[in-house]
PyMOL Python script that loads the backbone (N, CA, C, O; Angstrom):
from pymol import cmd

cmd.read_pdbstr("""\
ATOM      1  N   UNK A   1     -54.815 253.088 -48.631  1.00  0.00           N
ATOM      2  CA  UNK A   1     -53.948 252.676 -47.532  1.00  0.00           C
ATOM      3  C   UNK A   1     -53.198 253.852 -46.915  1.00  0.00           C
ATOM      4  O   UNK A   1     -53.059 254.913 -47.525  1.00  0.00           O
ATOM      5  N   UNK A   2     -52.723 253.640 -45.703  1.00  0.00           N
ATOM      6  CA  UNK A   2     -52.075 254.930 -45.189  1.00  0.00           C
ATOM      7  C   UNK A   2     -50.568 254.583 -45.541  1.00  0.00           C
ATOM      8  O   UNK A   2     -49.909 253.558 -45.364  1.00  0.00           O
ATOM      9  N   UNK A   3     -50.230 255.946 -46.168  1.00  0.00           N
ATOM     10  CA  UNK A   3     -48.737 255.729 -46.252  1.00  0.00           C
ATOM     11  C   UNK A   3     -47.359 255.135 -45.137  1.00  0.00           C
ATOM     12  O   UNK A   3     -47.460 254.664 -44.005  1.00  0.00           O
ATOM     13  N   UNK A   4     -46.459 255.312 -45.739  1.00  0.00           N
ATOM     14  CA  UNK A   4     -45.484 254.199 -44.708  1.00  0.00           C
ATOM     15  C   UNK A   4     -44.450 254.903 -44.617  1.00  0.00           C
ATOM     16  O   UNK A   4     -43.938 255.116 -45.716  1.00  0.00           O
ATOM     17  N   UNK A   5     -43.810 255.454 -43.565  1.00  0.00           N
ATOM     18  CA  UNK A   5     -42.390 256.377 -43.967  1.00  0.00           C
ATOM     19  C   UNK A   5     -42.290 257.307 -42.924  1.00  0.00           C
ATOM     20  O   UNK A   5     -42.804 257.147 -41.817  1.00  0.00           O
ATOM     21  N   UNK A   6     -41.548 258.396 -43.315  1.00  0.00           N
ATOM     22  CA  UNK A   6     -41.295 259.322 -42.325  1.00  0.00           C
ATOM     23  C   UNK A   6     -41.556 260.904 -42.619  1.00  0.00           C
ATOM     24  O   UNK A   6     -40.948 261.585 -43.444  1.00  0.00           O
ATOM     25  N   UNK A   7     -42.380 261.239 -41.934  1.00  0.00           N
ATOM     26  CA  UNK A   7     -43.232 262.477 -42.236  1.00  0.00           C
ATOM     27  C   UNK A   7     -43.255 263.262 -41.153  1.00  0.00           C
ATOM     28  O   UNK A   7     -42.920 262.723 -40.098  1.00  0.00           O
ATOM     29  N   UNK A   8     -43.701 264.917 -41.117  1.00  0.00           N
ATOM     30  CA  UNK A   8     -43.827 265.741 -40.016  1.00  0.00           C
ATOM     31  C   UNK A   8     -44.956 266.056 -39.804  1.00  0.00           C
ATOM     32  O   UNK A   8     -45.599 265.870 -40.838  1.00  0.00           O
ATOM     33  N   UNK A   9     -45.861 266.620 -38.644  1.00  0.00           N
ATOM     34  CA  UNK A   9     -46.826 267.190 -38.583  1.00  0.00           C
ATOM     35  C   UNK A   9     -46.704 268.423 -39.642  1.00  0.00           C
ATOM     36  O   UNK A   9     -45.766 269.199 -39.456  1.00  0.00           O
ATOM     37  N   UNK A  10     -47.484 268.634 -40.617  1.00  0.00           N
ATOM     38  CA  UNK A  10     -48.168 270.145 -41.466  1.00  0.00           C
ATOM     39  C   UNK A  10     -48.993 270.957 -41.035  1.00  0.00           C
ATOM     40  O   UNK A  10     -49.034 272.148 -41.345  1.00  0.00           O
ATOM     41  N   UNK A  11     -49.824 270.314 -40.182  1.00  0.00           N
ATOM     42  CA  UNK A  11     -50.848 271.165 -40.043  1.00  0.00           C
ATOM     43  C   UNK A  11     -51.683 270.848 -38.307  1.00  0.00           C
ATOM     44  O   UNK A  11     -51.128 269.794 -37.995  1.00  0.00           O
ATOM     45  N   UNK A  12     -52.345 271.086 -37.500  1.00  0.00           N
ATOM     46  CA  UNK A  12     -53.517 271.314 -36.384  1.00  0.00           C
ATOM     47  C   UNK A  12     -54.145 271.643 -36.448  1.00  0.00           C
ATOM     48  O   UNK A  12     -54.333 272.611 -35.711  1.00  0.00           O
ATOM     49  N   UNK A  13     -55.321 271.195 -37.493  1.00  0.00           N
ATOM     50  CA  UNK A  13     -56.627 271.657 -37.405  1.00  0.00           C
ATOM     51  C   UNK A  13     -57.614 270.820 -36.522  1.00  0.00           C
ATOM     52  O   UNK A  13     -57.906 269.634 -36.674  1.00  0.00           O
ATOM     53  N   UNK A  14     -58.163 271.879 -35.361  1.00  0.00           N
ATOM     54  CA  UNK A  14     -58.750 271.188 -34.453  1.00  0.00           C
ATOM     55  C   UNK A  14     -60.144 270.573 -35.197  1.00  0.00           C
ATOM     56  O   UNK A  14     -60.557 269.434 -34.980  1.00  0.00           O
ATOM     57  N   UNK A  15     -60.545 271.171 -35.766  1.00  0.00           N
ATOM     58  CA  UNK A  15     -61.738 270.298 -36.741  1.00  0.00           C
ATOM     59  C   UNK A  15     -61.474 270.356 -37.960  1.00  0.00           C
ATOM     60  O   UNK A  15     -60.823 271.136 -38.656  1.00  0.00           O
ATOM     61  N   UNK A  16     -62.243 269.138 -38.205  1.00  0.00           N
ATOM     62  CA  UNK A  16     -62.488 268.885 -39.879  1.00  0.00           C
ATOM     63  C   UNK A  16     -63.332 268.141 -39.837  1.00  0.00           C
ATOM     64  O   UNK A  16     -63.574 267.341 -38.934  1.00  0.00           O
ATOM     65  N   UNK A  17     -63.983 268.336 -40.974  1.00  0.00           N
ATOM     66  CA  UNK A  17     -65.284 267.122 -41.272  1.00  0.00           C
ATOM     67  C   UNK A  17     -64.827 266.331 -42.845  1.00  0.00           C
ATOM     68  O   UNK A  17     -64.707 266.771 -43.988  1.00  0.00           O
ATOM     69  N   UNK A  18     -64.655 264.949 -42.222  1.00  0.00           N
ATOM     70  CA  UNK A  18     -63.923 264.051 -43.424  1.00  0.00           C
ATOM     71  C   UNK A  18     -65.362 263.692 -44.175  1.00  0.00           C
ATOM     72  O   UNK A  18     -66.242 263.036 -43.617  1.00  0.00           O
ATOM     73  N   UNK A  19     -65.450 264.110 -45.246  1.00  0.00           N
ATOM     74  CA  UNK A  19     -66.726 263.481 -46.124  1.00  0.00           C
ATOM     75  C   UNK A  19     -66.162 262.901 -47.040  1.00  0.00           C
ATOM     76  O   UNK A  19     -64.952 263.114 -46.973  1.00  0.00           O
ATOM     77  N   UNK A  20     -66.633 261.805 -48.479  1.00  0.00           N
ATOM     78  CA  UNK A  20     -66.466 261.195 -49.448  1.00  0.00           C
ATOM     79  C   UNK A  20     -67.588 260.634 -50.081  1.00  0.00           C
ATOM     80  O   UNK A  20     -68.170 259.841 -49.342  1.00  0.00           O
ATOM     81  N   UNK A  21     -68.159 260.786 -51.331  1.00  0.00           N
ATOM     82  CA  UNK A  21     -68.787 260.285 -51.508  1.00  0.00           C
ATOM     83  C   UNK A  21     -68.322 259.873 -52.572  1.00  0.00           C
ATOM     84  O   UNK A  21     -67.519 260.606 -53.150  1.00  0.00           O
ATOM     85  N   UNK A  22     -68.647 258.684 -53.112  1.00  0.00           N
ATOM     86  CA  UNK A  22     -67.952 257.519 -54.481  1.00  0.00           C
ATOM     87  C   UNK A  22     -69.399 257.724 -55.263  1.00  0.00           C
ATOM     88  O   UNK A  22     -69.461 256.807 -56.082  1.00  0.00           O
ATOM     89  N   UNK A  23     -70.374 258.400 -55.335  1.00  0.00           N
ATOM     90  CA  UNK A  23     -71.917 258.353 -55.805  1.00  0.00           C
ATOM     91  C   UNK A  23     -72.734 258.018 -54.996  1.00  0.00           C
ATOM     92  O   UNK A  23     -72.568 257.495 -53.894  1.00  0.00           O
ATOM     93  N   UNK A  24     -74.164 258.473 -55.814  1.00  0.00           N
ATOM     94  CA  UNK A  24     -75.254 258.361 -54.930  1.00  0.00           C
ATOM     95  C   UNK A  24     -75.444 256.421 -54.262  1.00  0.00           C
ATOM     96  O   UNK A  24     -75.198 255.565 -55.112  1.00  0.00           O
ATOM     97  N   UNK A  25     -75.687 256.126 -53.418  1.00  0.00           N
ATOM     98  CA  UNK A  25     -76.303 255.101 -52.854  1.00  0.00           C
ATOM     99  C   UNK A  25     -74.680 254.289 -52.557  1.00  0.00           C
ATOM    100  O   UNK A  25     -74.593 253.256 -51.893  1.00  0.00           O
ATOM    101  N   UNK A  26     -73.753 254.832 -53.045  1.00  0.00           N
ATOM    102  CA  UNK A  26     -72.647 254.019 -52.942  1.00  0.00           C
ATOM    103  C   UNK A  26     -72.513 253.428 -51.275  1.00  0.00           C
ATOM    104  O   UNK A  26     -73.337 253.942 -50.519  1.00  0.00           O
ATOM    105  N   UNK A  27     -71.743 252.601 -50.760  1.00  0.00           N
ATOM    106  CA  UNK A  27     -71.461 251.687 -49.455  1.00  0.00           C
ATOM    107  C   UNK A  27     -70.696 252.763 -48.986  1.00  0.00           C
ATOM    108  O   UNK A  27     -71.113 253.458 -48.059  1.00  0.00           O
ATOM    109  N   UNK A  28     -69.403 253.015 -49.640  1.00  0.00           N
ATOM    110  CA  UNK A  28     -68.524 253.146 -48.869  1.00  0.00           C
ATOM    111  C   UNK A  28     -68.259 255.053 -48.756  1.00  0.00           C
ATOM    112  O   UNK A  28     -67.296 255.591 -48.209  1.00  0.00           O
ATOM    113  N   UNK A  29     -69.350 255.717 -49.402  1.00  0.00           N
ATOM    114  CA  UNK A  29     -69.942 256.993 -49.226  1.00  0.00           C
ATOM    115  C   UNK A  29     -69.349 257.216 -47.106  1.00  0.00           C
ATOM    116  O   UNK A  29     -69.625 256.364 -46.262  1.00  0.00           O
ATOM    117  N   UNK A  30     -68.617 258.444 -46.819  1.00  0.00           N
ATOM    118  CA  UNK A  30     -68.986 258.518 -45.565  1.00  0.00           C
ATOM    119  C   UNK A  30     -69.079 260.055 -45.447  1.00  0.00           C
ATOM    120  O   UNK A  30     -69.151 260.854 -46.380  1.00  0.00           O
ATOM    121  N   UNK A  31     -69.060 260.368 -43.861  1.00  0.00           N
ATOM    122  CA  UNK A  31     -69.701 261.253 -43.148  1.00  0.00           C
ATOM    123  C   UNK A  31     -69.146 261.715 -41.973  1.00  0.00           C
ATOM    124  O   UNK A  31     -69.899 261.694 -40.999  1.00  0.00           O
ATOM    125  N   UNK A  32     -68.199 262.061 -41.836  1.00  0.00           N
ATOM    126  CA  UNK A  32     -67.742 262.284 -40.224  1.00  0.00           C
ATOM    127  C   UNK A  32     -67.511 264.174 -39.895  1.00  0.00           C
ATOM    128  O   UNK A  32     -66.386 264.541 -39.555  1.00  0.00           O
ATOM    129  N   UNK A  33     -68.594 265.179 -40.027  1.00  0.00           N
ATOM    130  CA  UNK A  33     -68.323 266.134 -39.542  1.00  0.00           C
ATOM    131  C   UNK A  33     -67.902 265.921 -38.274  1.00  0.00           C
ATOM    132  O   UNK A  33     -67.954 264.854 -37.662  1.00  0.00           O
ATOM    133  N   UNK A  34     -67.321 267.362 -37.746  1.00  0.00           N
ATOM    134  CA  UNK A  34     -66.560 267.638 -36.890  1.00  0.00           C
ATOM    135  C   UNK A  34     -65.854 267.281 -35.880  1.00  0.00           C
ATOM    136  O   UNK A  34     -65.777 267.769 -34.752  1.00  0.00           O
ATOM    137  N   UNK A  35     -65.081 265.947 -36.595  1.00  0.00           N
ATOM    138  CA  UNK A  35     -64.062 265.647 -35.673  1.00  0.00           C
ATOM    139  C   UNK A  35     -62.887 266.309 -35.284  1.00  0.00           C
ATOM    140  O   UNK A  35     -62.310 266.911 -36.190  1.00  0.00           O
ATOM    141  N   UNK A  36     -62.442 266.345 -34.284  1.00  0.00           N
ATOM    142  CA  UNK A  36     -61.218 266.681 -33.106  1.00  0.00           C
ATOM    143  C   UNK A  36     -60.337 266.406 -33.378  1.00  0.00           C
ATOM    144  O   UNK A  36     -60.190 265.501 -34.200  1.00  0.00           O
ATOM    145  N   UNK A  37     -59.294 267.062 -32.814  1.00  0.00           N
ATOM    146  CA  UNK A  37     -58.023 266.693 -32.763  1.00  0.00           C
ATOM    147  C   UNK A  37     -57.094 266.008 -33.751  1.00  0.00           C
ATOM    148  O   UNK A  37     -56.517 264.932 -33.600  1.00  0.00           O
ATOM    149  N   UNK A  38     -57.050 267.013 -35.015  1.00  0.00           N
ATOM    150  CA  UNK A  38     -56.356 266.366 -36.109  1.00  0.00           C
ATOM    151  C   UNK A  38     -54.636 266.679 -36.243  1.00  0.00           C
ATOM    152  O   UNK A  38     -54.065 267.688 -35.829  1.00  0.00           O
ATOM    153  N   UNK A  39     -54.136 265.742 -36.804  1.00  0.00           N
ATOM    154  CA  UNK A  39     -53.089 266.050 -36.948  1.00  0.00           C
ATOM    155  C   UNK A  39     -52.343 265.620 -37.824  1.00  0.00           C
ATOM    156  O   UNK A  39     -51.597 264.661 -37.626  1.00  0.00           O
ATOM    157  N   UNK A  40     -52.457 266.592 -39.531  1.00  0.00           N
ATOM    158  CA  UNK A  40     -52.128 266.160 -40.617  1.00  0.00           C
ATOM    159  C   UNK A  40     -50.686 266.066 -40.853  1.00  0.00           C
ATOM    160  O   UNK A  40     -50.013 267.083 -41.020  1.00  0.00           O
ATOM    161  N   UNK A  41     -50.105 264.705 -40.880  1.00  0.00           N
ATOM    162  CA  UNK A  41     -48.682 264.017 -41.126  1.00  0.00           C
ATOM    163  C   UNK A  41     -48.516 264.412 -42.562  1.00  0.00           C
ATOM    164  O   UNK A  41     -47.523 265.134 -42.642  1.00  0.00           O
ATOM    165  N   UNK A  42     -49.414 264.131 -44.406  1.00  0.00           N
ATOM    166  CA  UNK A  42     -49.026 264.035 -45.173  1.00  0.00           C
ATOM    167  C   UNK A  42     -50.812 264.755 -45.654  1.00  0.00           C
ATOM    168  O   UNK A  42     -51.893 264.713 -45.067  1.00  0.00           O
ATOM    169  N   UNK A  43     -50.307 265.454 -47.175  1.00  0.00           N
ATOM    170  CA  UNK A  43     -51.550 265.926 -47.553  1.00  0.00           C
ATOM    171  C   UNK A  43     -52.756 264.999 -47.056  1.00  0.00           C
ATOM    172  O   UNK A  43     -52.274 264.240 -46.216  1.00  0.00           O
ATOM    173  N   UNK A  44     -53.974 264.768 -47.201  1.00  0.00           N
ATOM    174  CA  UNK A  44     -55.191 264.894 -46.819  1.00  0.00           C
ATOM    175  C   UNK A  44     -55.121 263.210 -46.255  1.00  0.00           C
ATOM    176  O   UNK A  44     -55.839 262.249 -46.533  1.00  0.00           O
ATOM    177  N   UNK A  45     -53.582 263.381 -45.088  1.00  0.00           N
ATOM    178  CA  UNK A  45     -53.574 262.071 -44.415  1.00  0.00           C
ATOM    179  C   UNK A  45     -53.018 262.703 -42.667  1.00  0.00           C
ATOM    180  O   UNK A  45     -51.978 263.189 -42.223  1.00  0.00           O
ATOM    181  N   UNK A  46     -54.290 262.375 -42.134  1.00  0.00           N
ATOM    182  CA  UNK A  46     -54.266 263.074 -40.713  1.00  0.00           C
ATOM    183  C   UNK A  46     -54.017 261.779 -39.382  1.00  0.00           C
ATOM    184  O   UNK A  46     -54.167 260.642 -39.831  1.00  0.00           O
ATOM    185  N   UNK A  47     -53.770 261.823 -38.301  1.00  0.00           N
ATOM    186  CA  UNK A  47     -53.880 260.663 -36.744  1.00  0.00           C
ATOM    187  C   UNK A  47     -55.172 261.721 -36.312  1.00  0.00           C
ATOM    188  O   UNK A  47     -54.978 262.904 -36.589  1.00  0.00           O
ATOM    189  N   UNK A  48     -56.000 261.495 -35.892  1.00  0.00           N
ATOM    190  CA  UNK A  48     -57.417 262.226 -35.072  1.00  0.00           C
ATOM    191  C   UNK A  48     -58.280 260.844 -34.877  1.00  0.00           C
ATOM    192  O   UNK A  48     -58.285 259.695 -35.320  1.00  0.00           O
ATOM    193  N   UNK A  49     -58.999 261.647 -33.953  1.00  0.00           N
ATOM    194  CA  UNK A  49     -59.934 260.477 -33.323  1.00  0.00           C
ATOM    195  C   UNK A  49     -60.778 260.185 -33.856  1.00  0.00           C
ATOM    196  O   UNK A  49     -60.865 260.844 -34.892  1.00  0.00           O
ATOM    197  N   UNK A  50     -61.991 259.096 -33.670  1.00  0.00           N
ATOM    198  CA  UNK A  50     -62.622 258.295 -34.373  1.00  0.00           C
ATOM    199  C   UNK A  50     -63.859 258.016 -33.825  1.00  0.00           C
ATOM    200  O   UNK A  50     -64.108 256.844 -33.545  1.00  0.00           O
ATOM    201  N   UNK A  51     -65.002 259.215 -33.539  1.00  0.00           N
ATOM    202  CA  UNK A  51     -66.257 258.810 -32.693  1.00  0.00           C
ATOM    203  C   UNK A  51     -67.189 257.690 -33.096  1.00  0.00           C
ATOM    204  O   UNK A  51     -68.135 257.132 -32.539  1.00  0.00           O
ATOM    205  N   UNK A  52     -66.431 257.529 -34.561  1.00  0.00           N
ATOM    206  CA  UNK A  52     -67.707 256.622 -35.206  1.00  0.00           C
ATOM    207  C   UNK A  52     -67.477 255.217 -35.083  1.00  0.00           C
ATOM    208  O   UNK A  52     -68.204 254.478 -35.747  1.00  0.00           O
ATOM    209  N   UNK A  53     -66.478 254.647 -34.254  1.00  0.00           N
ATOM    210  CA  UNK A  53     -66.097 253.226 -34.426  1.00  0.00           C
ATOM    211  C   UNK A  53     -65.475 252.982 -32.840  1.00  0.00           C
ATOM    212  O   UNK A  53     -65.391 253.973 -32.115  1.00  0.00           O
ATOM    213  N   UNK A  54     -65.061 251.699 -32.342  1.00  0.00           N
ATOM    214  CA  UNK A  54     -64.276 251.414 -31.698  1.00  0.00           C
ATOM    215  C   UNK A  54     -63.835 250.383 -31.526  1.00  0.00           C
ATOM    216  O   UNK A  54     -63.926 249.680 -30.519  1.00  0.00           O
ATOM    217  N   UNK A  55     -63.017 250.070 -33.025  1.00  0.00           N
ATOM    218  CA  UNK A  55     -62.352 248.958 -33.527  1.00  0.00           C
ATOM    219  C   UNK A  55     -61.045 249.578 -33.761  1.00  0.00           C
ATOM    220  O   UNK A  55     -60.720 249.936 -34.893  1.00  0.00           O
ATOM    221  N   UNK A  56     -60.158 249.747 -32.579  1.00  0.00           N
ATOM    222  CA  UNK A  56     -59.046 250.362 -33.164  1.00  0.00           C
ATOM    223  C   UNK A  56     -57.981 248.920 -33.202  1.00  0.00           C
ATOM    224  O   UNK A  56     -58.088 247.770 -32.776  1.00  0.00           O
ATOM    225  N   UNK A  57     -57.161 249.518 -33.788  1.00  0.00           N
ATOM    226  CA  UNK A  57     -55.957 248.299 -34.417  1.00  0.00           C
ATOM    227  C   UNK A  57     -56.398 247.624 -35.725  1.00  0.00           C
ATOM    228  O   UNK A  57     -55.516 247.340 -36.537  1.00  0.00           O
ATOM    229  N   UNK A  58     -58.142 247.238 -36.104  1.00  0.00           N
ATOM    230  CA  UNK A  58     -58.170 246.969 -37.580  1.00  0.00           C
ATOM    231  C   UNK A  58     -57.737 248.400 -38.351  1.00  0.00           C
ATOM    232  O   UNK A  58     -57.279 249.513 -38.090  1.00  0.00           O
ATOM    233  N   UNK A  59     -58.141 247.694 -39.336  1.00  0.00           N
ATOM    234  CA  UNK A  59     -58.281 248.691 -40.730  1.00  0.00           C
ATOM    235  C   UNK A  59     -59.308 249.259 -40.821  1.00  0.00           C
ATOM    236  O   UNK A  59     -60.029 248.561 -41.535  1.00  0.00           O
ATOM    237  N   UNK A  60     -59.926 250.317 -40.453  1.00  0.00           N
ATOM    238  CA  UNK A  60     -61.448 251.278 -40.798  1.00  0.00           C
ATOM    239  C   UNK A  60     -61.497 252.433 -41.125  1.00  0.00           C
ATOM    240  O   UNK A  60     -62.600 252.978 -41.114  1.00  0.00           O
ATOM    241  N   UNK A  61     -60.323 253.182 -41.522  1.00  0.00           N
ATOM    242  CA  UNK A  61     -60.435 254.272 -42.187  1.00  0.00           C
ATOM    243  C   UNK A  61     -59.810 254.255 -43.866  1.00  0.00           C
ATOM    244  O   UNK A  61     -59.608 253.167 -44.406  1.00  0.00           O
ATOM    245  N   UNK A  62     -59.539 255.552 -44.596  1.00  0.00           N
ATOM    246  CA  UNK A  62     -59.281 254.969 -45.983  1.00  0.00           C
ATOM    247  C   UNK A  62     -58.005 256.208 -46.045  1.00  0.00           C
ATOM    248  O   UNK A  62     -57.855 257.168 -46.801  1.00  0.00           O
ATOM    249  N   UNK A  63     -57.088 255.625 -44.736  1.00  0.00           N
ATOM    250  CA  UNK A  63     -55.634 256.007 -44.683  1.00  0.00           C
ATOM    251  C   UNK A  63     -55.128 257.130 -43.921  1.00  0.00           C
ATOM    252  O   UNK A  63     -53.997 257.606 -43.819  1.00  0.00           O
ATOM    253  N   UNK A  64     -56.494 257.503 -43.298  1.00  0.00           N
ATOM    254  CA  UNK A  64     -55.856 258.142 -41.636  1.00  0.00           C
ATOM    255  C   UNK A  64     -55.280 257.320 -40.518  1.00  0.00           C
ATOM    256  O   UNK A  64     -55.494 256.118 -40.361  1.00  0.00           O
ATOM    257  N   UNK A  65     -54.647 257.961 -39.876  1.00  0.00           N
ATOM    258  CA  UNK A  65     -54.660 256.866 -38.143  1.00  0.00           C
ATOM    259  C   UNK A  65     -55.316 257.407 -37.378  1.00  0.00           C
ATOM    260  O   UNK A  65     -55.013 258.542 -37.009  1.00  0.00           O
ATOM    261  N   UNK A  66     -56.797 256.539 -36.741  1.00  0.00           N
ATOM    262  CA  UNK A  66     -57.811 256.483 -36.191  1.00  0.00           C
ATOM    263  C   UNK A  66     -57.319 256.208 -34.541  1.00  0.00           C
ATOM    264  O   UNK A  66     -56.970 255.072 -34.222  1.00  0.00           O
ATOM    265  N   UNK A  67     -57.319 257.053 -33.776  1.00  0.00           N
ATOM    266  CA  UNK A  67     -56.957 257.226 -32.126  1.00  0.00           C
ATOM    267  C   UNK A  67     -58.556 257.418 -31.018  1.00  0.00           C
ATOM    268  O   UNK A  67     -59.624 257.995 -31.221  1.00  0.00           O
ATOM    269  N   UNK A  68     -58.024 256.631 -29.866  1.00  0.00           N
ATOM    270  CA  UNK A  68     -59.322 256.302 -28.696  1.00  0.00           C
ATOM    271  C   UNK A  68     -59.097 258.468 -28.882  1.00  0.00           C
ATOM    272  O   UNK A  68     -58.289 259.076 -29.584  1.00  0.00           O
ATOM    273  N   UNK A  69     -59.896 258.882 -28.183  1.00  0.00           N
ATOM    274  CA  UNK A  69     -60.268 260.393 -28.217  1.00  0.00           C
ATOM    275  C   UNK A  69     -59.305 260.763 -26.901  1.00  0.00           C
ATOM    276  O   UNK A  69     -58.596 261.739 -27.147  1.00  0.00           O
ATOM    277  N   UNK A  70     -59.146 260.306 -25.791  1.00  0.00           N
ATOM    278  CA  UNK A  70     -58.233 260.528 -25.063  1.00  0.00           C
ATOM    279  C   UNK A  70     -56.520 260.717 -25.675  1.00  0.00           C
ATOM    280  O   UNK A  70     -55.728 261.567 -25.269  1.00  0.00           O
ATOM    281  N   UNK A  71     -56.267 259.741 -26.671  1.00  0.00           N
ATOM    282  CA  UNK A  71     -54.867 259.519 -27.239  1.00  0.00           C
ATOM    283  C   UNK A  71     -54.960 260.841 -28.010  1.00  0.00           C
ATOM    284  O   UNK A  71     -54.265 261.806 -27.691  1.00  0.00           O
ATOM    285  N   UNK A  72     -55.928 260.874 -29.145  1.00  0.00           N
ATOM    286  CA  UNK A  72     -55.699 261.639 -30.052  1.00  0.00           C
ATOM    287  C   UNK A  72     -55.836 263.242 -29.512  1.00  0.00           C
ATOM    288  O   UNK A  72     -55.302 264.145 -30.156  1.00  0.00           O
ATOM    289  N   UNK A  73     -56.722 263.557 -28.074  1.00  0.00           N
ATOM    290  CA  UNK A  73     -56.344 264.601 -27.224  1.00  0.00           C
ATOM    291  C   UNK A  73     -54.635 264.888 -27.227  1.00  0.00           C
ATOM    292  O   UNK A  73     -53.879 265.513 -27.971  1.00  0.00           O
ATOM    293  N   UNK A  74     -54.504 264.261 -26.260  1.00  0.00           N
ATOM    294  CA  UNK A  74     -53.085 263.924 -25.567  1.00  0.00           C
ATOM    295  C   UNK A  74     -52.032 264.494 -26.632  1.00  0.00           C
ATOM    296  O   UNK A  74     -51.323 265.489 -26.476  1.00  0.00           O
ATOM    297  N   UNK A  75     -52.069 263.862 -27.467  1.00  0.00           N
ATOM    298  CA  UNK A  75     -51.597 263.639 -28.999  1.00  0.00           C
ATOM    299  C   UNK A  75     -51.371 265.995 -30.331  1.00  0.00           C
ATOM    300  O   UNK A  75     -50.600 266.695 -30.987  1.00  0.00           O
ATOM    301  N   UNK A  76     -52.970 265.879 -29.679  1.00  0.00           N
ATOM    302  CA  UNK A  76     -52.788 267.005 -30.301  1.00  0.00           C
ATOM    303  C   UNK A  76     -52.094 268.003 -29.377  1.00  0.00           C
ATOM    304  O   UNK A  76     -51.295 268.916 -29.585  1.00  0.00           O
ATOM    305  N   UNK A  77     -52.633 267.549 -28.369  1.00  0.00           N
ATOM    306  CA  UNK A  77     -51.542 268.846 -27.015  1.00  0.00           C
ATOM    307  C   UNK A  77     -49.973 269.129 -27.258  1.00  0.00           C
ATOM    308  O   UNK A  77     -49.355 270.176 -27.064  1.00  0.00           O
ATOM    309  N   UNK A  78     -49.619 268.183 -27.627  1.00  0.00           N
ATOM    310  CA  UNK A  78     -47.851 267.740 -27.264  1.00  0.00           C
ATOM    311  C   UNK A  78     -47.288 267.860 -28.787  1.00  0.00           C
ATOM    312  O   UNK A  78     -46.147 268.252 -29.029  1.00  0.00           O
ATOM    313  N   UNK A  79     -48.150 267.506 -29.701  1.00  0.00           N
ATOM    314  CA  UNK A  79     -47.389 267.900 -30.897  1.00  0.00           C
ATOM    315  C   UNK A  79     -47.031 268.834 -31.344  1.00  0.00           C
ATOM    316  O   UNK A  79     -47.885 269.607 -30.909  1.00  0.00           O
ATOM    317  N   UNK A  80     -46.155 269.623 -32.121  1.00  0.00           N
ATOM    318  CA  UNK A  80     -45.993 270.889 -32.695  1.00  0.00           C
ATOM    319  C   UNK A  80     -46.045 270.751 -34.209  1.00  0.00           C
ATOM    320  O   UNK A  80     -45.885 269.653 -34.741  1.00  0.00           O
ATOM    321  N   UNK A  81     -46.222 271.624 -34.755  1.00  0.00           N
ATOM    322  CA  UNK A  81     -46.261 271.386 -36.330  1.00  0.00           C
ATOM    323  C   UNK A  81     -44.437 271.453 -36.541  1.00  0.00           C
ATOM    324  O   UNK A  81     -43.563 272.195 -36.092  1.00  0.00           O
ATOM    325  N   UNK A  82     -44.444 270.563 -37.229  1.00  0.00           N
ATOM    326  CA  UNK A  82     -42.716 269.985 -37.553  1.00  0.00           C
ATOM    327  C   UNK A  82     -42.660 268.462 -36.809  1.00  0.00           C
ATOM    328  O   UNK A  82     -41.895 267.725 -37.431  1.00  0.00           O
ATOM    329  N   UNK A  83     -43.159 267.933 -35.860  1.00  0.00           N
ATOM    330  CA  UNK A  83     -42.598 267.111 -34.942  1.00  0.00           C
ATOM    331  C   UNK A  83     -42.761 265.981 -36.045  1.00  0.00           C
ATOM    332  O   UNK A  83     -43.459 266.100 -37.052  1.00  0.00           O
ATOM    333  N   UNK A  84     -42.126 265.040 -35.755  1.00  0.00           N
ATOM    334  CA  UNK A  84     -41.550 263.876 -36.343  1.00  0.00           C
ATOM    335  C   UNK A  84     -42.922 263.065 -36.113  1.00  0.00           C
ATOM    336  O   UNK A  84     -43.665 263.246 -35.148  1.00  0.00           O
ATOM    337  N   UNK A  85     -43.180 261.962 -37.356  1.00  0.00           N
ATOM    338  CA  UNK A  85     -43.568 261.092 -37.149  1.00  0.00           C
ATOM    339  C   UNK A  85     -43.495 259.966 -37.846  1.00  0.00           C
ATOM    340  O   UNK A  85     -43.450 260.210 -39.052  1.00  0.00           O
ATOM    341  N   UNK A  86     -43.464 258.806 -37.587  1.00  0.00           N
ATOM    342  CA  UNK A  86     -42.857 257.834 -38.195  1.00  0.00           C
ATOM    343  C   UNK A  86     -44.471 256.693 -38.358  1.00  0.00           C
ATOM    344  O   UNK A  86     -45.330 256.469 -37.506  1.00  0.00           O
ATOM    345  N   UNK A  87     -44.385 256.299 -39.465  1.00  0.00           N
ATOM    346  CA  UNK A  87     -45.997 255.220 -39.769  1.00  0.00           C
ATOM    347  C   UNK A  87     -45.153 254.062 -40.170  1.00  0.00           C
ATOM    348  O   UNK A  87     -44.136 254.284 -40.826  1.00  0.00           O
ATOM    349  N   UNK A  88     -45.457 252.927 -39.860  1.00  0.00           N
ATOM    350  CA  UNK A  88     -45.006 251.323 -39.796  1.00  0.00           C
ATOM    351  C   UNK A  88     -46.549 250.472 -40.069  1.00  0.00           C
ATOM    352  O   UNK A  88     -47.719 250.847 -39.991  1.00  0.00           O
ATOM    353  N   UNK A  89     -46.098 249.549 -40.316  1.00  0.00           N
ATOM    354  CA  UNK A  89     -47.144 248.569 -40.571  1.00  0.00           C
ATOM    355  C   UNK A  89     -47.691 247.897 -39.789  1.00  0.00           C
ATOM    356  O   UNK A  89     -48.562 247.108 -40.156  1.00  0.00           O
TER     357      UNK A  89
END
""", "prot")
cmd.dss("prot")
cmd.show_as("cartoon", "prot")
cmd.util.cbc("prot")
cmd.orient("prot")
């Protein structure tokens, strides 16, 4: 789950590639090289965009916040590392 509270930007790394694998053949194994526009709030918990889906408002990541690619643009422009951010339910 993504944490709940009040945290700062740490880090802007314009890419990262989120991988996981739980074992071979596992479901929930994923894959997302080089996504954009990250912006890590809490250790290895980032807001960046989401080419692989466009179900935003469910639950589909395993505790990032998943943004349309325009937002999470927008988003990385204007932030600074320190800026405030606040996660709610």
């Amino acid at each position: 789950p993504t944490p709940l509270g009040e945290f700062k930007i740490i880090s802007k790394p314009l890419f990262v590639n989120y991988t996981r694998s739980y074992g071979p053949n596992n479901p929930n194994n994923y894959s997302f090289p080089n996504t954009k526009f990250n912006l890590m709030f809490s250790p290895h918990y980032y807001i960046h965009t989401a080419y692989w889906h466009n179900d935003f408002g469910l639950q589909k990541s395993h505790g990032c916040v998943n943004t349309f690619k325009d937002d999470a643009e927008w988003s990385y422009a204007w932030a600074d590392i320190g800026t405030p951010v606040h996660i709610t339910e």
